[in-house]
Each structure stands twice: as structure tokens, then as C-alpha cells.
C-alpha positions as CSV (number, residue, x, y, z in Angstrom):
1,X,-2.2,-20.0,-11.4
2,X,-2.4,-16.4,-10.9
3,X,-3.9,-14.1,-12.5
4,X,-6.8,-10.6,-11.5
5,X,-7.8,-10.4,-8.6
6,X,-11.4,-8.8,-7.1
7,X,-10.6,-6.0,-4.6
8,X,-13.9,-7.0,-2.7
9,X,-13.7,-10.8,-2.4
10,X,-13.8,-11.7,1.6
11,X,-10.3,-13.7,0.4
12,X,-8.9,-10.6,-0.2
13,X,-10.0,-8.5,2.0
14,X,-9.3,-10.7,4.9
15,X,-5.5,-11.4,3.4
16,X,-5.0,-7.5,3.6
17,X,-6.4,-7.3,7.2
18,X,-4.1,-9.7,8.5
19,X,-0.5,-8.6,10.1
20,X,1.9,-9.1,7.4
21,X,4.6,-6.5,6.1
22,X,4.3,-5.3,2.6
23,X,7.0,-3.7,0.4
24,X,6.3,-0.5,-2.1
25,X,7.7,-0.2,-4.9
26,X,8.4,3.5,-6.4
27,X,10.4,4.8,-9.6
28,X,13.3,6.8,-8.9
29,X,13.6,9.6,-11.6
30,X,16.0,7.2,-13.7
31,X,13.3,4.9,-14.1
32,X,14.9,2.1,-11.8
33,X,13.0,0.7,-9.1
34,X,12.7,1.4,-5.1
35,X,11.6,-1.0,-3.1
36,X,11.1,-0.5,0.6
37,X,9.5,-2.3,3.3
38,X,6.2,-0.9,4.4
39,X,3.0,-1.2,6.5
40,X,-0.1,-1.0,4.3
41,X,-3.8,-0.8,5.0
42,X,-6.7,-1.2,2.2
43,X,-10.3,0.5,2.2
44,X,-11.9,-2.0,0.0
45,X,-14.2,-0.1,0.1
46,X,-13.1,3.2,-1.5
47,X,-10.0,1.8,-3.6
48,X,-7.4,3.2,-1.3
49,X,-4.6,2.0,0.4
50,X,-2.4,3.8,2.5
51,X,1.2,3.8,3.6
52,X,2.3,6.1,6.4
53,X,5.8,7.6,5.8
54,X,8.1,10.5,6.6
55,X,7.8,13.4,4.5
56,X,11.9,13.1,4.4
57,X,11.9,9.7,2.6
58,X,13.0,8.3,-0.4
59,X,9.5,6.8,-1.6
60,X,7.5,10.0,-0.9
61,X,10.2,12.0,-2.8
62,X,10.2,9.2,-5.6
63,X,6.0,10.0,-5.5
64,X,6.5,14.0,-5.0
65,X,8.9,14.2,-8.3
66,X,7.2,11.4,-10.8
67,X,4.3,10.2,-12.1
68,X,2.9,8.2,-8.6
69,X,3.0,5.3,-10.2
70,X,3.3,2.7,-7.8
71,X,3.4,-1.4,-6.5
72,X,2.2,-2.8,-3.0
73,X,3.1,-6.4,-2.8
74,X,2.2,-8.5,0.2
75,X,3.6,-12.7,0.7
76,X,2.6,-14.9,2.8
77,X,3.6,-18.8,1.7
78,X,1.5,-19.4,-1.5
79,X,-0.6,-16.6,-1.3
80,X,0.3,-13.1,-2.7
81,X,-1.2,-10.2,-3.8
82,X,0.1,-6.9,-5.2
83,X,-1.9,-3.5,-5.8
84,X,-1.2,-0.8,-8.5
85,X,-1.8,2.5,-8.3
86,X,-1.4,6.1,-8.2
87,X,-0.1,7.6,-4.9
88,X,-0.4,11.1,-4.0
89,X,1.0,12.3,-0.6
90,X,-1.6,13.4,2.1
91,X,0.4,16.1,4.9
92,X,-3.1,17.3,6.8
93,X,-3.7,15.9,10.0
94,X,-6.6,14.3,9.2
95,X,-5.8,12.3,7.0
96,X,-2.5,11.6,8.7
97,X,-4.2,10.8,11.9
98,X,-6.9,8.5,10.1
99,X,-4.5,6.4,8.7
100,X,-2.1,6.2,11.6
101,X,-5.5,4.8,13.6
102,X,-6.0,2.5,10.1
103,X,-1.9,1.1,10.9
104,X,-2.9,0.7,14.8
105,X,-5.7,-1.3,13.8
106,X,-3.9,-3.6,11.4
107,X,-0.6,-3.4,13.4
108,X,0.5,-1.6,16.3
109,X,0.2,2.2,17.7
110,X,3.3,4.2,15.5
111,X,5.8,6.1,17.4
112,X,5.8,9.6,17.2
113,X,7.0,11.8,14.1
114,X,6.3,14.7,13.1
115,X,7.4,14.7,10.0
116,X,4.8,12.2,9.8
117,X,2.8,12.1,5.8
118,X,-0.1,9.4,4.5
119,X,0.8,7.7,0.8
120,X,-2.5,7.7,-0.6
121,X,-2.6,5.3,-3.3
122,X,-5.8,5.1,-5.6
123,X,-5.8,1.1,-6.8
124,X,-6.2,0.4,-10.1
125,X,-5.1,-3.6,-10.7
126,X,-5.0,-6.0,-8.1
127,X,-3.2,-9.1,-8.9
128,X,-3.0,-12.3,-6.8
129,X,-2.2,-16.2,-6.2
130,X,-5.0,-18.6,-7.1
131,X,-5.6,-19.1,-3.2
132,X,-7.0,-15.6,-3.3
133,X,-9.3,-16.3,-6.3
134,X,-7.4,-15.0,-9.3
135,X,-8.6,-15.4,-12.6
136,X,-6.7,-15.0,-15.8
């Protein structure tokens, strides 16, 4: 079964600190979808997860020129979870270097860019597997 999922449960949060890829979904200005492989991080705490990105790329220009509607969806066997949202793109360099330190924590150091953005996504659904503790 799957169904809502709480943002705050330790299942959650704990499944969105662990080192797994995550794809993001965007709408390119056809409607049709982009999907791209990404590194998340979630502030359970605030309702944000972010996705650090060059300011050239397809998803942030997909954000810049539409509504910021987007999809994070993580997989791991059984368990899955995806977050909705709106993104907004972040270019200051604090918020670029607090969520580069948010991807070393969760993954590894990034190289380099600096071209370097933060999508700032403010959640609105989190869905989920049963193993996470969804309800219908």
C-alpha cells in the first residue's frame, strides 16, 4: 500500500538522510516531462529540499521559464518516496554554499563550478511506500 506520507516521521527522515540518488522531475514549456538524475537533501524541518545544479541546465531553465512545479522521487527496493513542490532557483552564495555543505553531508564534497545554483523546492505532498508509513 502506498499512500501520504508525514514529512517528520523518523522513517522518513532517516530514508532521505541515507545515500541514495534521486531523479527531478521538471516540465519543459510543452508540458512534457524532464527527468534527470539528481542529489537531494530535505530540511524536515523547514519543508525544503534542495538540489544543487548549474545555472546552464536544462531543469533550472525548465524552473526559470514555468510554473516551478516539480517531483523528487527517491527508490530503494520496496521503499519509495517522492516530494512535490515548488522550486525557485537560489544564485547567492549563501545559500549556494549552505546547500553544497547539506550535499557533502549526505554525499560527498562537489567539485568545483562556478556556475554553481541551489533548486529550492518548498514541499507540499510527500508520498511514499507503506514501509515508510503511508496512509491513504
Amino acid at each position: 500500500m502506498s499512500g501520504k506520507l508525514d514529512l517528520t516521521t523518523p522513517a522518513v527522515i532517516e530514508f532521505w538522510t541515507e545515500r541514495h540518488l534521486t531523479t527531478l522531475t521538471t516540465l519543459r514549456a510543452d508540458g512534457s516531462p524532464h527527468v534527470s538524475p539528481v542529489g537531494a537533501t530535505v530540511d524536515a524541518g523547514t519543508a525544503i529540499l534542495r538540489v544543487i545544479s548549474s545555472s546552464t541546465s536544462a531543469k533550472v531553465r525548465h524552473i526559470l521559464n514555468g510554473d516551478g512545479r516539480v517531483a523528487i522521487c527517491q527508490v530503494d527496493g520496496p521503499r519509495w518516496c517522492t516530494i512535490e513542490g515548488k522550486a525557485v532557483i537560489r544564485n547567492d552564495p549563501g545559500a549556494v554554499a549552505d546547500a553544497e555543505q547539506r550535499y557533502a553531508d549526505r554525499y560527498r564534497q562537489p567539485r568545483p563550478n562556478p556556475q554553481r545554483v541551489v533548486i529550492e523546492v518548498a514541499i507540499t505532498k510527500v508520498l511514499g511506500s507503506a514501509s515508510l508509513g503511508a496512509s491513504r
